[in-house]
C-alpha positions in Angstrom: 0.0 0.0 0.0 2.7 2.6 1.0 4.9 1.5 -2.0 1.5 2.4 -4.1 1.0 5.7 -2.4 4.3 6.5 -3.1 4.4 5.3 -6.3 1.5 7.6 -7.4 2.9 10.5 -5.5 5.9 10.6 -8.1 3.3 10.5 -11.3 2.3 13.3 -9.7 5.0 15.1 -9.2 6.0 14.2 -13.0 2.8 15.4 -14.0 2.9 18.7 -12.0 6.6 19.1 -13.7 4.9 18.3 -17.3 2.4 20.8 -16.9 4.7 23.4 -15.7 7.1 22.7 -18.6 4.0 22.8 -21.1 2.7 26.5 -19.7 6.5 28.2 -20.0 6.9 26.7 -23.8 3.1 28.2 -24.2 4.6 31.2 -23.0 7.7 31.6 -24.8 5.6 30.4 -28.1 3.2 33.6 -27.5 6.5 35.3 -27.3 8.0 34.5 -30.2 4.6 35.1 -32.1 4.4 38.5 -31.0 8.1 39.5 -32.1 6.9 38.3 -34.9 3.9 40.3 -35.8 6.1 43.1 -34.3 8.6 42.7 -36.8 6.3 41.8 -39.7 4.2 45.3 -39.3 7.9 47.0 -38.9 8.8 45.0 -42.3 5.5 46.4 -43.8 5.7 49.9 -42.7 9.7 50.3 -43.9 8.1 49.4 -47.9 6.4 53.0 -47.1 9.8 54.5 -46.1 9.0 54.3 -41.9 12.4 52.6 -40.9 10.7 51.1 -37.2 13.5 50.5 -34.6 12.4 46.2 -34.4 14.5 46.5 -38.0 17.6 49.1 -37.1 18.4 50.1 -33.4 18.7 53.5 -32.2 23.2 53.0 -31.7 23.1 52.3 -35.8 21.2 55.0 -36.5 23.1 57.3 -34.3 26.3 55.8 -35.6 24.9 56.6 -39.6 23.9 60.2 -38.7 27.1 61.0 -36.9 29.5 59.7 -39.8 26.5 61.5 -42.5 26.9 64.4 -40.4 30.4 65.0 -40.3 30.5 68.1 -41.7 28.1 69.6 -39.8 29.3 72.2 -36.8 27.1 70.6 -34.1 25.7 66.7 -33.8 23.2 66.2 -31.0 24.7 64.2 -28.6 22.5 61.0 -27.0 23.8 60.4 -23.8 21.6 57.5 -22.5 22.6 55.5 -25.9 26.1 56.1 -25.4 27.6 52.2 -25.4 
């Protein structure tokens, strides 16, 4: 009887484990689907000339402008981007 207690206490303790494991993939699945959608509207919206920041981040932008901009007197300076 006690080995048949215990025996069932460890199914359920595997099956507690299972359905933990099953929830975080869920999770990271929803995840991944929204990046997606993010980065597919960002992909749509750069065909009408609206680069979105999923597709180039902020540092390369800044890094374009400031060797575009060489000439200039003054570049505005970012300091919370600064790497």
């Amino acid at each position: 009887m006690v080995h048949e207690i215990n025996r069932m206490h460890a199914q359920i303790d595997s099956f507690m484990m299972i359905n933990e494991d099953i929830q975080h993939n869920q999770r990271r699945i929803e995840e991944c689907k929204d990046t997606f959608e993010i980065l597919v509207a960002a992909f749509l919206h750069a065909q009408d000339g609206v680069i979105q920041p999923q597709l180039i981040p902020i540092a390369k932008i800044k890094d374009t402008m400031s060797r575009e901009c060489a000439g200039w007197t003054r570049f505005p300076i970012f300091p919370s981007l600064e790497l």
